[in-house]
N, C-alpha and C positions, 0 to 999 in steps of 0.2 A: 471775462464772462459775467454775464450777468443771474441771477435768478429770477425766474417771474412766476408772479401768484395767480393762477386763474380766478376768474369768478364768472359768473354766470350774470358768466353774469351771476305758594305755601302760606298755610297758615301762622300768622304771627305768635309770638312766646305770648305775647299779651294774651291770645284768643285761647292758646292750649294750657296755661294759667286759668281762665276764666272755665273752661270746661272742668278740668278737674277739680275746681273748686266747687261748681256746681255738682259733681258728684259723691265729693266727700261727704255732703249736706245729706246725700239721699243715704246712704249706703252707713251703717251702725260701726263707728272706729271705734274701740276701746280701749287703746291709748296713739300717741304719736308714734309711736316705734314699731308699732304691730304691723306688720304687712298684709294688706289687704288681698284676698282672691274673689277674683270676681266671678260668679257662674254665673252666664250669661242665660246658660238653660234652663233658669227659675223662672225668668221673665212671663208677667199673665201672655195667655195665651191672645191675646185683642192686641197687646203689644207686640208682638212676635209677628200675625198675621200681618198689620200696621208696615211695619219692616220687610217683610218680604213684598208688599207691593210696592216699594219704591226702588226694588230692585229689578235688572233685568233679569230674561227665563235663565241661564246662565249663573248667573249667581245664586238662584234662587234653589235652583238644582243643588246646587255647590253647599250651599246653607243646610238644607235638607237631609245632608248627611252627617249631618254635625250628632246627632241622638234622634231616636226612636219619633221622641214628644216632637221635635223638627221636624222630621220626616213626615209624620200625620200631619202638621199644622201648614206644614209646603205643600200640602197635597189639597187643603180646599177647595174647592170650587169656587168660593170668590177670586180670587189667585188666577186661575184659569180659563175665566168669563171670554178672554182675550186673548192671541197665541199669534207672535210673529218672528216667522222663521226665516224673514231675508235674509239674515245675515248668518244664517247656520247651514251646514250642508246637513242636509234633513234626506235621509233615506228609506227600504221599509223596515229596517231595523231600528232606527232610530225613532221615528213615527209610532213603532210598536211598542217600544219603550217608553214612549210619552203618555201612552194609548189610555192607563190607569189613572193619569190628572187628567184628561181630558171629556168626562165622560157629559160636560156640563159646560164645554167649549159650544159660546154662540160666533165668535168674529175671529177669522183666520186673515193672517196675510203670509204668502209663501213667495219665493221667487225663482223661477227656472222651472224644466219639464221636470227634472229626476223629483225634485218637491210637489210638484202636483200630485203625479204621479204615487208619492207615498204619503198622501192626506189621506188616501181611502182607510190607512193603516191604524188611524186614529182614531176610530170607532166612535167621532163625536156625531150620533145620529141625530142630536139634534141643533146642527151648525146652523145660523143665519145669516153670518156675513163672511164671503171668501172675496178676497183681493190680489191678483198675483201681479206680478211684473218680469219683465225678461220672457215673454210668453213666446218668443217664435216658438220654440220646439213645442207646443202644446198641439195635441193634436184631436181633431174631432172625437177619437175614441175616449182619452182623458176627457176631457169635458165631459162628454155622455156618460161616462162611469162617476165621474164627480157630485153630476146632476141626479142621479140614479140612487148613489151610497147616501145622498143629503138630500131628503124631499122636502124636508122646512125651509129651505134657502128661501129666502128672501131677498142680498143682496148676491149680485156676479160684478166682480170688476176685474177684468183683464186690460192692460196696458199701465203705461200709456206708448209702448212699443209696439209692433206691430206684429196682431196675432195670424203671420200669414199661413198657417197649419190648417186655422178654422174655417169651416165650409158652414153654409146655414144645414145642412144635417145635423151639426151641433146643437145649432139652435135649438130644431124643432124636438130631439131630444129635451134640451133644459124646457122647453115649452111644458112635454108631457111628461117629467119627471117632478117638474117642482110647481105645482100650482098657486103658493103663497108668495110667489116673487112677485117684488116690489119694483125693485131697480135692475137694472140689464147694462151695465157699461163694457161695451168691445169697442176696442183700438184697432185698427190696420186689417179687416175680414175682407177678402176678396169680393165675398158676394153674397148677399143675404137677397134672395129670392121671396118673390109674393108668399110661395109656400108654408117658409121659417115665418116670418111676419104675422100671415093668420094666423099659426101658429098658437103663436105669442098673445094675438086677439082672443082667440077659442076658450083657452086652456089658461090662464092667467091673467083673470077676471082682475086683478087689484094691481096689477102693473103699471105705476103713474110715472117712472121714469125711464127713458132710454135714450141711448147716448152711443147711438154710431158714429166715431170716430174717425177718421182719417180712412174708412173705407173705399174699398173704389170700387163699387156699385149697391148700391139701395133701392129696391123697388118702391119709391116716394107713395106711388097710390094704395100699395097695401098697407102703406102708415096711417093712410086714414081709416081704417078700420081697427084700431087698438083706441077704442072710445075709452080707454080708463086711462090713458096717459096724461099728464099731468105736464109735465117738464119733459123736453123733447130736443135733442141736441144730434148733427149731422155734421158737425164742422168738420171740415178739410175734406168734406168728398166733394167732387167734382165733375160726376157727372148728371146730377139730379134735373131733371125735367122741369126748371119752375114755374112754368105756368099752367103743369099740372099740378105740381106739388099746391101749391101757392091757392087752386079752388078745390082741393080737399081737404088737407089742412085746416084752412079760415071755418070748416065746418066741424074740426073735431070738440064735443062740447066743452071738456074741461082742461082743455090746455093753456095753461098760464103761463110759462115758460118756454121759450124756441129760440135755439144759438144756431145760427148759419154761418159762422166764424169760418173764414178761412174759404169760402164758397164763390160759386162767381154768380152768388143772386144778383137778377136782375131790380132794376129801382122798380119796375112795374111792380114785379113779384112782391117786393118788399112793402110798396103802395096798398094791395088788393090783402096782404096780412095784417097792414095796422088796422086798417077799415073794414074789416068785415070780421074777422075774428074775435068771439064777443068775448070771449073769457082771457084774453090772452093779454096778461100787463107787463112784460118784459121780453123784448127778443134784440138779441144780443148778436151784433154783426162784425164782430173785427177783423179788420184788416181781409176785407171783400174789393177788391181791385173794382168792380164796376162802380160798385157804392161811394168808393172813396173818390173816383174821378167824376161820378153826380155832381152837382152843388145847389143840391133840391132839400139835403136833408142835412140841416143846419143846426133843430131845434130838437132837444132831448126827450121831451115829451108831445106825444100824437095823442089828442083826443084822450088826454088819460094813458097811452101806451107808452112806456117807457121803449125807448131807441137806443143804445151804446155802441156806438162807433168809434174809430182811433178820433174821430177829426171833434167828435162829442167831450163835453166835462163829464167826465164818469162820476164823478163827485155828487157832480151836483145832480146828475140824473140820479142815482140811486136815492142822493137824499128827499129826493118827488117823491117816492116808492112812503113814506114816513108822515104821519099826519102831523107830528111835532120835533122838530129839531131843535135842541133846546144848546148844542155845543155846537161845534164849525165843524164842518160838512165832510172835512179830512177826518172824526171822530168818529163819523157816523157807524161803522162799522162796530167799533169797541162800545157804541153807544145803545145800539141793538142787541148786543153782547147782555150788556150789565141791566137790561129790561127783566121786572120783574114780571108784569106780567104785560106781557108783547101781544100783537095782532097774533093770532094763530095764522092766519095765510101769510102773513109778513115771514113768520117763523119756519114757513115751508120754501118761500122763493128765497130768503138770503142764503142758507146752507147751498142749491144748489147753484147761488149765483157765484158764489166762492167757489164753488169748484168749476164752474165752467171761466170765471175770468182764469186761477190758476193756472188751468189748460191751455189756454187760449196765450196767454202771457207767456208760458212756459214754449211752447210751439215757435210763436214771433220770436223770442227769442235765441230760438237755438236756429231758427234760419237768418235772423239777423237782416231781414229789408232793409235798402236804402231809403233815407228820405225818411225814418224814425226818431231822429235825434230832438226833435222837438217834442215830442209825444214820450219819450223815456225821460225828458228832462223835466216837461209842464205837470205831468201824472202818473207816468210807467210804474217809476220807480218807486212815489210814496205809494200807489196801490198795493203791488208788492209785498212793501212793508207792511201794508194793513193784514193780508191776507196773510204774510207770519206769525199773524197771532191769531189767526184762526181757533176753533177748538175742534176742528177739524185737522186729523194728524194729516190727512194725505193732501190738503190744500196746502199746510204750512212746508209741507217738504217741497212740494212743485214752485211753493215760493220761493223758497230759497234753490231750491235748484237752478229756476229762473232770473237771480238774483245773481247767480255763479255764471251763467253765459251772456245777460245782455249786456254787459260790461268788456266782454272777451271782445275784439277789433278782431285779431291776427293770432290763431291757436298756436299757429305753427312756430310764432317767438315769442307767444307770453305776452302779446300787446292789449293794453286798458282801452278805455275809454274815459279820460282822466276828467271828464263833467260828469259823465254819469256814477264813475266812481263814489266822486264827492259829492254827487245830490243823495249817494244812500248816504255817506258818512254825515251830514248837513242836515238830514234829516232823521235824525236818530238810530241811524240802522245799526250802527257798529256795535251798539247796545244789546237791538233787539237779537241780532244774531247771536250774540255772545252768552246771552241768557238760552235763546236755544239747542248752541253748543253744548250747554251745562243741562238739559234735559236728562230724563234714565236712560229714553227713548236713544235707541239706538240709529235706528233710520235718520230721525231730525238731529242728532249729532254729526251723523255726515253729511247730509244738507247742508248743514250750519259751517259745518269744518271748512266743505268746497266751496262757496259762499267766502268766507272771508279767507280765506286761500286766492282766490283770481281777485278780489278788494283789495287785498297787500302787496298786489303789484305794485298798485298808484305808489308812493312814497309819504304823502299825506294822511292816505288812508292806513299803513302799516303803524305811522309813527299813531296813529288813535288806538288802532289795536291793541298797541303794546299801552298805550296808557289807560286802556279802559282795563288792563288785568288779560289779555286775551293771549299772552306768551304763556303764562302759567295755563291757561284752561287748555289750549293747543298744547302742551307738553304733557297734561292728563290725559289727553285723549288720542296720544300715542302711543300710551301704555295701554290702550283697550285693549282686550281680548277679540275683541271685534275685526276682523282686518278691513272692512269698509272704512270705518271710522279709523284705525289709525293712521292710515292709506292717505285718507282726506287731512288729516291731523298733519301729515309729516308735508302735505304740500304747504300745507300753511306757515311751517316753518321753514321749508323750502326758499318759500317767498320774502318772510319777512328776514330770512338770513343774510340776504343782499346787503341792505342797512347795514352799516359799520358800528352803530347805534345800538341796537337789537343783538347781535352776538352775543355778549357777555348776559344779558340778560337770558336769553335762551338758555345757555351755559347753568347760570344761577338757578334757574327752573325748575332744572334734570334734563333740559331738553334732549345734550349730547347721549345721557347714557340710554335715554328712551329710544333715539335714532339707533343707534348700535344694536340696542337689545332686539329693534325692529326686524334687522338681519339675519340675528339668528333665530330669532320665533317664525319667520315665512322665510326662508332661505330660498323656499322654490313657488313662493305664493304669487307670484306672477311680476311683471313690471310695475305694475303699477307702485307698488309701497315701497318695493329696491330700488325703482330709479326714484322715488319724493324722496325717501331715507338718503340715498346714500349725495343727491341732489345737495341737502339740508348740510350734510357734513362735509362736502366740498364746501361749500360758504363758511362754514363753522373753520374750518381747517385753515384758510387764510387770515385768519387772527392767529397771534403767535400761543396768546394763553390757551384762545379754544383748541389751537391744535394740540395741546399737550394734553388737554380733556380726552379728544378722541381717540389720542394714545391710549393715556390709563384708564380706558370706559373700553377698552378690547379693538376700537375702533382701525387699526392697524391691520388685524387679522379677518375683519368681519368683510373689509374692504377687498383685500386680497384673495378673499377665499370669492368676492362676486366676480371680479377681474378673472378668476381662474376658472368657474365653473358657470357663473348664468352667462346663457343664450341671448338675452334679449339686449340687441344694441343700444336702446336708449342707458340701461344698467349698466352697462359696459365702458360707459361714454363719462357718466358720474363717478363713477368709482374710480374709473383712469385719473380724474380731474383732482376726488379728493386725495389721490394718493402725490399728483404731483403738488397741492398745494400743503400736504402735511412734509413733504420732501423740501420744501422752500423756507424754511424756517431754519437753516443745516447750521449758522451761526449760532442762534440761542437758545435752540435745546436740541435735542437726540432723536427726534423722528427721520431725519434722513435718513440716518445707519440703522434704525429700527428699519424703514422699510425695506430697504435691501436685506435683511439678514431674515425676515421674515418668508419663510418657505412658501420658494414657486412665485413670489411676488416678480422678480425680475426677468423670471420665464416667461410670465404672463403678460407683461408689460411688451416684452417684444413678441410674443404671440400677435397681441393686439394692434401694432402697428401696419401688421399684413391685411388687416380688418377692411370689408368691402364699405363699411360704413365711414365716410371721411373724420366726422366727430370724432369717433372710437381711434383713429388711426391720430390724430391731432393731440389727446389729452394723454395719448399713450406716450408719445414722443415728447410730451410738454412733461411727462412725469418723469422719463429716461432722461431726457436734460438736466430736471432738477437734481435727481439720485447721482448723477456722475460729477458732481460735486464733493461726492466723497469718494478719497483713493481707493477704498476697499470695494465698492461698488462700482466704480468704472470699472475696473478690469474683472468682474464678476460680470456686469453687463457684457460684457465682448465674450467671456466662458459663453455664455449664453446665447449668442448668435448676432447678439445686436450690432455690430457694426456692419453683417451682411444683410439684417432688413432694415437698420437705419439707412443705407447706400441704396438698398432699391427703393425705400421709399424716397429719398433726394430725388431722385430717377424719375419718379413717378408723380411729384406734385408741382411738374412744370407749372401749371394750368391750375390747382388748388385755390383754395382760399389765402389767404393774406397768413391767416393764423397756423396753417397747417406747414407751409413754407419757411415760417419762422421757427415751429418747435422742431421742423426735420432738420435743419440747418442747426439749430439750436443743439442738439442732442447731439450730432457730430463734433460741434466744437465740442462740447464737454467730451467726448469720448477722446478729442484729439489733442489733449493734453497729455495724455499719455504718449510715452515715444513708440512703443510698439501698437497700440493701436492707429496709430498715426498713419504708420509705416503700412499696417491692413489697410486702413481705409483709402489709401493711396492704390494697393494693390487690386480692392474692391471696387476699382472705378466711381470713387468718390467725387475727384475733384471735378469732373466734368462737371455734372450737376450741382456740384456749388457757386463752379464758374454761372451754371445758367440762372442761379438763383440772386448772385451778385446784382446780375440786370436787370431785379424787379424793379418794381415803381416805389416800391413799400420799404420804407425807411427800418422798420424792424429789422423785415428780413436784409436789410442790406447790412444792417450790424452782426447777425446771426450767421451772414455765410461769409460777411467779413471776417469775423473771428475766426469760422473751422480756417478758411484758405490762412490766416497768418499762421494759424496751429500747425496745419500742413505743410506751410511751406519751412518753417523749423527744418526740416529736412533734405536734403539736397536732392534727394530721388523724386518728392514728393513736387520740390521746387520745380524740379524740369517739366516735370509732367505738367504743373498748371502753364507754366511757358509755352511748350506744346499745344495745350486743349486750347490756347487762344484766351489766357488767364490774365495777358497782362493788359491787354487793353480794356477789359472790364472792369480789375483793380484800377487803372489808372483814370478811368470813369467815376467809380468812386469817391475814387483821391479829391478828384476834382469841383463836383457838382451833387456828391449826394447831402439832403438836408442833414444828415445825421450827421456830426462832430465825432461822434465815437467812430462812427461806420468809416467817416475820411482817415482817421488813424492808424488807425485796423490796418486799414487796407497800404498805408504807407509804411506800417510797419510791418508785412507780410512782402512789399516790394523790396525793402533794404534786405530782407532775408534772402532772398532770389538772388540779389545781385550783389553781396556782399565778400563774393569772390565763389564759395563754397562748391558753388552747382557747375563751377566749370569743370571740377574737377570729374562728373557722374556725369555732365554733359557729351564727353568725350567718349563714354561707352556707350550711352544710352540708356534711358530709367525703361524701357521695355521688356517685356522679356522675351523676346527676341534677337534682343543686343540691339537693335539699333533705334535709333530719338528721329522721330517725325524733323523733316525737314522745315525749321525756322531759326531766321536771323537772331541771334544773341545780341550781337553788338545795339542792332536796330531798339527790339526790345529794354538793356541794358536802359542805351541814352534815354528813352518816352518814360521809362521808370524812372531814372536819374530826375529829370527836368519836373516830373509830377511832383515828388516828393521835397524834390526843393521848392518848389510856388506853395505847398500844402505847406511846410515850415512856417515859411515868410509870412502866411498870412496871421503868424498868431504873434509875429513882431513890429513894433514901429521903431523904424530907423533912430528918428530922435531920440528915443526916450532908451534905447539901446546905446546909442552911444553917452549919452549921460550916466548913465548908469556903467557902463566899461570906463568913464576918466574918472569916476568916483568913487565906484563900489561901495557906496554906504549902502548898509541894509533895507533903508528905504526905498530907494532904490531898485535894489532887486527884488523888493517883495510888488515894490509895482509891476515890476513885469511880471513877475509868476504868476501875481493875480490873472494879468491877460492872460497868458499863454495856458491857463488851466481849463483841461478839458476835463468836469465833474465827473462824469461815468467814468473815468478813466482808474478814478480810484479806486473802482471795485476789481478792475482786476489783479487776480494773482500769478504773478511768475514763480516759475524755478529757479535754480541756478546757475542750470546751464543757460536759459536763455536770457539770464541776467547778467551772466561771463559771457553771451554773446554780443549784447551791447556794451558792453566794459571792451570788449575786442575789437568793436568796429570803431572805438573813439581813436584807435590807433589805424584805423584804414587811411588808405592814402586820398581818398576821395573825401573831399570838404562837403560835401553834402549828405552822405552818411554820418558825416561828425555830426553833423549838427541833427541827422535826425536819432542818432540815438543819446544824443546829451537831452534830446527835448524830450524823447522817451523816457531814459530816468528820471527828467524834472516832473513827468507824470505818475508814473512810481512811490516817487518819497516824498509829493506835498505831503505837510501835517495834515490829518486828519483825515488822509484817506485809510480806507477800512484794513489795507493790508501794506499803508507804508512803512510800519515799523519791520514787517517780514523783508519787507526790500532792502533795508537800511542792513540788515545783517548780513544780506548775503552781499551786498557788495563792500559789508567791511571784510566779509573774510575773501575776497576775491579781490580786494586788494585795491577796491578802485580809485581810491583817496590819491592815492600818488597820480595814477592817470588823469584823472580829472584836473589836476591839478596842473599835470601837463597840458590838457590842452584848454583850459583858462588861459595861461599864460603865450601859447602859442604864437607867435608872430602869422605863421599862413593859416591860420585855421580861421573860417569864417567867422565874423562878429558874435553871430547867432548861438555857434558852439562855446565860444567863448563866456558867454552870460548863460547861457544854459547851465553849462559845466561849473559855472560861480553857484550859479541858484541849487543846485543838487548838492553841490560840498556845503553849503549852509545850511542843507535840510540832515544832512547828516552830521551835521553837528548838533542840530536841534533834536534827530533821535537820540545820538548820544547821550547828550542832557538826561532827557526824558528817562532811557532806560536806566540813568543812574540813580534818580531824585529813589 
């Protein structure tokens, strides 16, 4: 048998010396020995305030209750300017509770209905900027009461998901409820009618921007009547009229701005708005299928009007937008940033032009077009980058979210795009992300996390992460409180845990105990962070050190308790995975036996293999393999049912995957080492389906179901029956043509057992239970076994160098030949005794080709250095084999083969001897 490991596939002393030293300086010591206490709650109060804003809402609460003087000083208004509840489930109790710091809340961001729905509760009447996400469930009446409770509103931004609840009733609500609105951005609205639109004209006189998104339908000509618009955005709807849009529009006076992104403007349309719209210096068209297959619009700038298209240098068009560029053109952005004092209209189109490229970027990417690989490669991806540094939070997040899918190929297995990867790594990104991993901001923490989470697929780009510091930052921010960001955190180590590299350093981190701790802080927090977590610790567990980590960090129990209790197949499928790969280490340390002994772990494992989900059923079988390596756990497995769903799942993965075939096969052999499960699984209608597994294609499983049938055939009941089921011409398929060496073995030492005399004797009753044995030839059988197993000998001897080695027996000699004849895998398996007195018994069969295959079997046994020769070396000194061997070395009829076998094996057990003596 073999074991297999699946895989998936701090601050320095110097630094925490340097701080304390810096404090001692502040702080009044009057002598060395006196123990200093520190009240933190003296601190001036600018100090204190200073401190709670670098904190999240969250902690800041938490701080708050630290003393009275806290508590007033958390409760500012400066503090409260700003208020984002994605990441908290926010209800009206809790909303009510906040309600007292919020009395001087201007900018909300919330996510989901039940949060909308409890902003009313916060009694900030005078809010000016709300931003939700996760909006389906919002529904025209939320809004309208939103719009209603907060008449200062100035901004609305719902999406960038699709708000398909909202009707323009909404609208015209926020129209006549908030008059001071500025900005209007909706994502995904069915239908915004002339009505809502005038609306919006009438009644919100100062309204310069709006930004219907992904709608699917806009009354285009009531657009032209909102004369105060400014910046004017419609991408991804697609039913718009434009060659009406396109002569009302070029007439509205003060529109500078207009993104058609994602539209199927016509070139006309797009002609009739450079040229005749006099105020309009930016309209932004990507990825418009008509536009792109034009090849009229080549030139970034029209008459002064900027044009941005995929097939346009965005670069360098923007940098037209600039009367002096004094750095390179890829700057420009961080360059207008650090202006002191800027164009005023300049300072109005860049903020919205960051947020509609993000959009627009964010969008391409998550549907991923053909035929973009040039365009992600020439400028996607530094744009991106730039726009992560926005000081805009919700650009830089859409960056990096965008940043986390145009890379993704194939969701479905994890597949990069291994140029694009490395154009962000190549061009600083691994950096910038890393820094905004390390933000307070919670949101741009998981941004940044997902982001270089699908980056650490590539292997180039993991191996930067971990050298820019980015294991350590990912292992802090899988201790957040937060479960977005741990969530994002634990993929990241998910991913970089692949590398063999990376392991110990995660280990070193914390990373192991942060995973573990993950499971039990969201035990029912959904798939998403149980399957990155327990993901993360399947990789971690195939290292022999890491897995004793996720022993002693609880990871044993956290893993068992998801195997027994979470619902969700992908969590099912990880945890199966990491309990077999902590189960594969059973040599050098103690997780095997811990997993079995840990309650309902091996109940759950054969639960699991009945699982409709193939995965789930594959990692379960791959763990129950590993665990029936230990005697106390095999025959606890079989208490537990596993030999009658390990036999139905045999049954059942004719047609399976490659991997799934080999750990049912697999799990059997382990199980079928023992004599009484043997004798079940025989009873259980096992061997059929092993027979059928023998004649995959797949060299694994030809070892896997090699070994249960030689396990099996140990037995003479067991033996008939594969005889029966049509067992020996599969085996003798084997013997002969499978690529595996182990698998041709196997299978010739499961044929000597057959025919070794034994099975005549149970052949005469019949292994049925009926009494009587399916009608097939023995003797027929018998010979096609005899003759396979003698050409499988032969092929691992040369005549010559056999008989030089039999007139001279000098040890050189026969270490030449053992060398040939050693079959590597062979050493890992472990015999008994009895079927180590079984081949000690057939060296006295009367059949010379049994001799020699069980002389060539102990010579695989007791080579030095295999992992359990010294255990074979014992049991056939106490079973006495030294004298037989000896007999048939000497043999006059005994074939050549047995003869020089039978020398090489009494030489190895002379060399154990040795050894166990020194």
């Amino acid at each position: 048998m073999s074991r297999r490991v699946r895989r998936k596939g701090a601050q320095s002393k110097d630094k925490g010396k340097a701080n304390l030293h810096s404090y001692s300086e502040i702080c009044h010591v009057s002598s060395s020995s006196e123990k200093v206490e520190v009240d933190w709650t003296s601190l001036p109060d600018d100090t204190v305030v200073q401190l709670f804003s670098c904190l999240n809402y969250r902690d800041r609460a938490s701080l708050s209750s630290t003393c009275r003087t806290w508590r007033a000083l958390g409760s500012s208004p400066c503090l409260w300017n700003s208020l984002d509840l994605r990441a908290h489930k926010c209800d009206a109790a809790t909303a009510a509770s906040l309600a007292p710091r919020c009395a001087k809340l201007q900018k909300l961001r919330f996510r989901g209905a039940e949060s909308a729905n409890a902003i009313m509760h916060l009694q900030a009447r005078g809010l000016r900027e709300i931003s939700g996400d996760f909006c389906r469930e919002i529904t025209d009446a939320t809004l309208s009461v939103m719009a209603a409770k907060h008449e200062a509103l100035e901004s609305i931004q719902l999406g960038p998901d699709f708000c398909d609840r909202i009707s323009s009733d909404a609208i015209k609500a926020v129209a006549l409820c908030c008059p001071m609105l500025k900005r209007l951005r909706l994502s995904g609205v069915r239908d915004i009618d002339a009505d809502a639109i005038n609306a919006l004209a009438r009644h919100c006189r100062q309204l310069a921007e709006i930004g219907f998104v992904d709608c699917v339908s806009v009354d285009e000509l009531a657009l032209g009547n909102v004369v105060s618009v400014r910046f004017l955005s419609v991408a991804g709807i697609r039913n718009i009229k434009w060659s009406s849009a396109s002569q009302v529009w070029n007439k509205l006076p003060n529109l500078t701005g207009l993104d058609v992104s994602r539209t199927d403007v016509s070139p006309s349309a797009l002609s009739r708005l450079l040229s005749s719209s006099q105020n309009l210096k930016v309209l932004c068209a990507l990825n418009c299928p008509l536009i792109e297959e034009e090849g009229n619009y080549t030139a970034c700038n029209h008459k002064g009007k900027l044009l941005l298209t995929l097939f346009n240098d965005i670069f360098k068009g923007v940098a037209s937008l600039f009367a002096d560029i004094t750095n390179t053109e890829r700057t420009l952005f961080s360059d207008w940033r650090n202006l002191k004092n800027g164009d005023k209209s300049l300072n109005e189109i860049m903020p919205w032009l960051e947020w509609i490229l993000s959009h627009a970027l964010l969008r391409i990417a998550e549907t991923n077009p053909q035929g973009l690989d040039s365009f992600w490669l020439r400028q996607g991806a530094a744009l991106l980058l730039r726009l992560i540094q926005s000081s805009q939070e919700d650009v830089q997040e859409r960056a990096a979210t965008a940043l986390a899918n145009f890379v993704v190929i194939d969701d479905e297995n994890a597949t990069v795009d291994c140029g694009r990867a490395e154009a962000v790594m190549q061009d600083g990104g691994i950096r910038l992300l890393l820094d905004l991993a390390r933000s307070c901001r919670e949101g741009l923490q998981s941004e940044a996390a997902k982001a270089i989470a699908n980056l650490s697929v590539n292997a180039k780009v993991a191996k930067a992460v971990a050298e820019e510091g980015g294991i350590n930052i990912l292992a802090d921010l899988a201790r957040s409180r937060n479960r977005l960001v741990a969530e994002e955190a634990a993929g990241g180590l998910w991913n970089l845990s692949v590398g063999e590299e990376h392991k110990g350093a995660i280990a070193e981190a914390g990373g192991v105990k942060a995973l573990v701790d993950l499971i039990f802080k969201w035990p029912s927090g959904g798939d998403g962070v149980l399957e990155r977590a327990a993901g993360a610790l399947a990789n971690l567990a195939a290292d022999d050190k890491c897995s004793m980590e996720v022993a002693l960090a609880g990871g044993v129990h956290a893993l068992v308790m998801l195997a027994r209790s979470c619902k969700f197949e992908g969590v099912q499928e990880q945890a199966a995975r990491a309990l077999a790969n902590l189960a594969a280490h059973g040599d050098s340390n103690s997780n095997n036996a811990a997993v079995g002994q840990e309650a309902g772990a091996l109940e759950a494992l054969v639960q699991l293999t009945c699982s409709h989900h193939e995965g789930v059923r594959q990692e379960a079988a791959g763990a129950l393999w590993n665990l029936s390596f230990d005697d106390r756990n095999r025959e606890a497995i079989a208490a537990a049912g596993g030999v009658e769903a390990l036999v139905s799942l045999a049954q059942t993965c004719s047609n399976a995957s490659q991997g799934l075939q080999e750990r049912a096969a697999g799990a059997l052999w382990g199980l079928s080492v023992s004599e009484a499960n043997s004798i079940a699984i025989g009873r259980e209608g096992g061997v059929a389906p092993l027979i059928a597994l023998a004649r995959s294609d797949a060299e694994d499983v030809h070892e896997t179901a090699a070994g249960a049938l030689w396990n099996l055939a140990f037995n003479p009941g067991n033996a008939l029956r594969i005889v029966e089921e049509g067992g020996v011409p599969a085996l003798v398929n084997l013997c002969s043509s499978s690529a595996s060496k182990m698998a041709r073995f196997m299978a010739a030492l499961a044929l000597a057992y057959m025919f070794d005399g034994r099975m005549d004797e149970v052949a005469l009753i019949g292994s049925s239970s009926e009494g009587s044995s399916k009608s097939v030839s023995l003797d027929g059988a018998r010979r096609m076994a005899l003759k396979n197993i003698e050409t499988f000998v032969r092929t691992f001897s040369d005549q010559q160098t056999f008989y030089a080695a039999a007139a001279s027996s000098a040890p050189a000699s026969l270490a030449q030949v053992a060398e040939a004849a050693r079959i590597q895998e062979a050493g890992h398996l472990r015999c008994s005794g009895a079927e180590i007195g079984r081949f000690v018994a057939m060296l006295r069969n009367s059949s010379s080709i049994l001799k020699a295959c069980a002389s060539f079997a102990l010579l695989q046994f007791t080579i030095p250095g295999g992992r359990h020769a010294m255990h074979h070396a014992c049991l056939l000194q106490k079973a006495g084999a030294a004298r037989v061997l000896r007999a048939a070395a000497a043999s006059a009829t005994a074939p050549i083969e047995a003869k020089i076998f039978a020398k090489i094996v009494l030489r190895n057990l002379e060399h154990h001897h040795v050894e166990a003596s020194i």
